[in-house]
N, C-alpha and C positions, 0 to 999 in steps of 0.2 A: 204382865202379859199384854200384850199388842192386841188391838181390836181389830177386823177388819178393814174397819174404815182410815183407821191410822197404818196396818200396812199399807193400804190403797195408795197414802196420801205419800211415804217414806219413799215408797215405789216414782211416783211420779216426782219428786222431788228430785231425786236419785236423776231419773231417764230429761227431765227437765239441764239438772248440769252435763250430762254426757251430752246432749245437746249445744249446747252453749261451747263447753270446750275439748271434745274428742275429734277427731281428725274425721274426714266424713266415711276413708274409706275403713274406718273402727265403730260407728257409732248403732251402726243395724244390727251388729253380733254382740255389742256390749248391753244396747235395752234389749235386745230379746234374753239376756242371760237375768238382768234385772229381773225382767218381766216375770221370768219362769221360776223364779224363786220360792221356794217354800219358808215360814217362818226362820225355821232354824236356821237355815242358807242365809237370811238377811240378815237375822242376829250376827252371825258370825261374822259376814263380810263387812258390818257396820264396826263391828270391834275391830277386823282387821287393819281395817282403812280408816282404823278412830273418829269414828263418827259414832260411835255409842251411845248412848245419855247414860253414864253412870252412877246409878243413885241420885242423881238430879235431874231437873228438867231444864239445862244449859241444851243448846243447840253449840254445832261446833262454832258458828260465828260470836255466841257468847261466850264461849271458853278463849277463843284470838281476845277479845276484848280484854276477858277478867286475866287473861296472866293464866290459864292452866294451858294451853297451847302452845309452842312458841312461836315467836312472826319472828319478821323485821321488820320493827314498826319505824315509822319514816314521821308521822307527824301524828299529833293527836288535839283535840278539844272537850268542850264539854259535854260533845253530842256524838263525835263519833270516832276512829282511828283511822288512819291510813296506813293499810301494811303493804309488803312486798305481795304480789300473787307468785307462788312456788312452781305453778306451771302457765310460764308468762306468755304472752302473744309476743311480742314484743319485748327488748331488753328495757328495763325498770316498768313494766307493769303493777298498778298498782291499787287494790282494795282499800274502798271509802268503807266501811261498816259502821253505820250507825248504831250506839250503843244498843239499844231499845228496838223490840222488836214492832215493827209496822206496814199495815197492808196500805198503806196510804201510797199513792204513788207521786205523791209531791214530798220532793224532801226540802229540811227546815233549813232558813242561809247560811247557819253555821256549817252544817255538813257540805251544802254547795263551796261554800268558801274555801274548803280544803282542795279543789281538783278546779283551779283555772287557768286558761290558755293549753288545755290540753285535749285529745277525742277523750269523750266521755258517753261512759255507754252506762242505762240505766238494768237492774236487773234483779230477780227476786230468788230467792237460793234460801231451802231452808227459813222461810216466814222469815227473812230478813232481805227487806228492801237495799239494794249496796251497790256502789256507782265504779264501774270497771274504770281505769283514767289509763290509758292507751297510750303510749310518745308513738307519732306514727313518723317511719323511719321512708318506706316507700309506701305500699298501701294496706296496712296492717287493719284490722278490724275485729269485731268479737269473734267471728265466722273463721279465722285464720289459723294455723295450725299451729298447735301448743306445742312448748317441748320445756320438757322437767330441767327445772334448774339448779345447778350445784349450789351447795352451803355456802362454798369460797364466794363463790357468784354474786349471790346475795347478800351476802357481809360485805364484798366491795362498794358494790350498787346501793346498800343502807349509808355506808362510810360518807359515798361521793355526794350522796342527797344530803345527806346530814351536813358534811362540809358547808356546802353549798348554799342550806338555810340560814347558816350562823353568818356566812357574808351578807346575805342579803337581809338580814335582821340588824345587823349590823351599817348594812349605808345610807346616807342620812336621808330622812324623808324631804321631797318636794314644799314648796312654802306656797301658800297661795297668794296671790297678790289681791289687799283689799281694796287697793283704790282704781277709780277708771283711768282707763289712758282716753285723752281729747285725741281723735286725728281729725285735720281737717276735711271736708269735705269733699269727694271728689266730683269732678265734672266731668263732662260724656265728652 
């Protein structure tokens, strides 16, 4: 049984993402229906929408990590994953989720390291600190309107990242040069 203070927290958690990615003229009719829920209403729409905790205390960002979820995961380390986001801003949107759950809001280089040369938007969902990585195509942004995206979709856009990493793991690294180069001096 839920406490008050933990529906409070589910609640805002909830009206927090509808925030972030419902469309604007969706998001006043969606927290006020949050808002007015009673236990059971929340129970149910948390099962619905599998966000559950069932018989554990996984959040859904630890279930994408542990493998009871499915993603498309694009890249991973010791510290966090990068999956597809299923309702993207943009085509290959994609979640950084650090393994471990943290209110810190500096995150550690390994996770930085996975999302460079791209927007990156930081953001906290469910007591998990997770960095949105944006390709901006014209002027896309967190604020920009989602739209759900097919399976096929997503299995392509895994496929073409994945291609993509194995070339560039693949070509040779840069050599640094250790000795100085003399030029001579120039005059005015």
């Amino acid at each position: 049984m839920l406490s008050e203070e933990q529906i409070g927290q589910l609640k805002a958690q909830i009206i927090r993402q509808i925030d972030s990615s419902f469309p604007e003229d969706k998001k006043d009719a969606a927290k006020a229906q949050i808002s007015s829920m009673s236990l059971e209403e929340l129970e149910e729409f948390l099962e619905k929408n599998k966000m559950a905790q069932q018989n554990t205390s996984k959040c859904i960002f630890c279930s994408i990590v542990s493998g009871d979820i499915p993603s498309y995961k694009i890249k991973e380390n010791k510290s966090a994953i990068a999956v597809l986001e299923i309702n993207p801003v943009s085509m290959g949107h994609v979640l950084i989720i650090p393994k471990k759950h943290s209110s810190s809001k500096k995150f550690p280089k390994e996770i930085v390291n996975l999302a460079k040369k791209i927007d990156v938007v930081p953001s906290n969902l469910f007591g998990h600190e997770i960095l949105n990585v944006i390709p901006v195509y014209s002027n896309e942004t967190l604020d920009s309107e989602r739209s759900k995206a097919e399976k096929e979709e997503l299995e392509q856009i895994a496929a073409k990242l994945a291609k993509k990493q194995k070339t560039l793991e693949k070509a040779p690294k840069a050599k640094k040069i250790a000795e100085k180069l003399w030029l001579p001096r120039r005059l005015p």
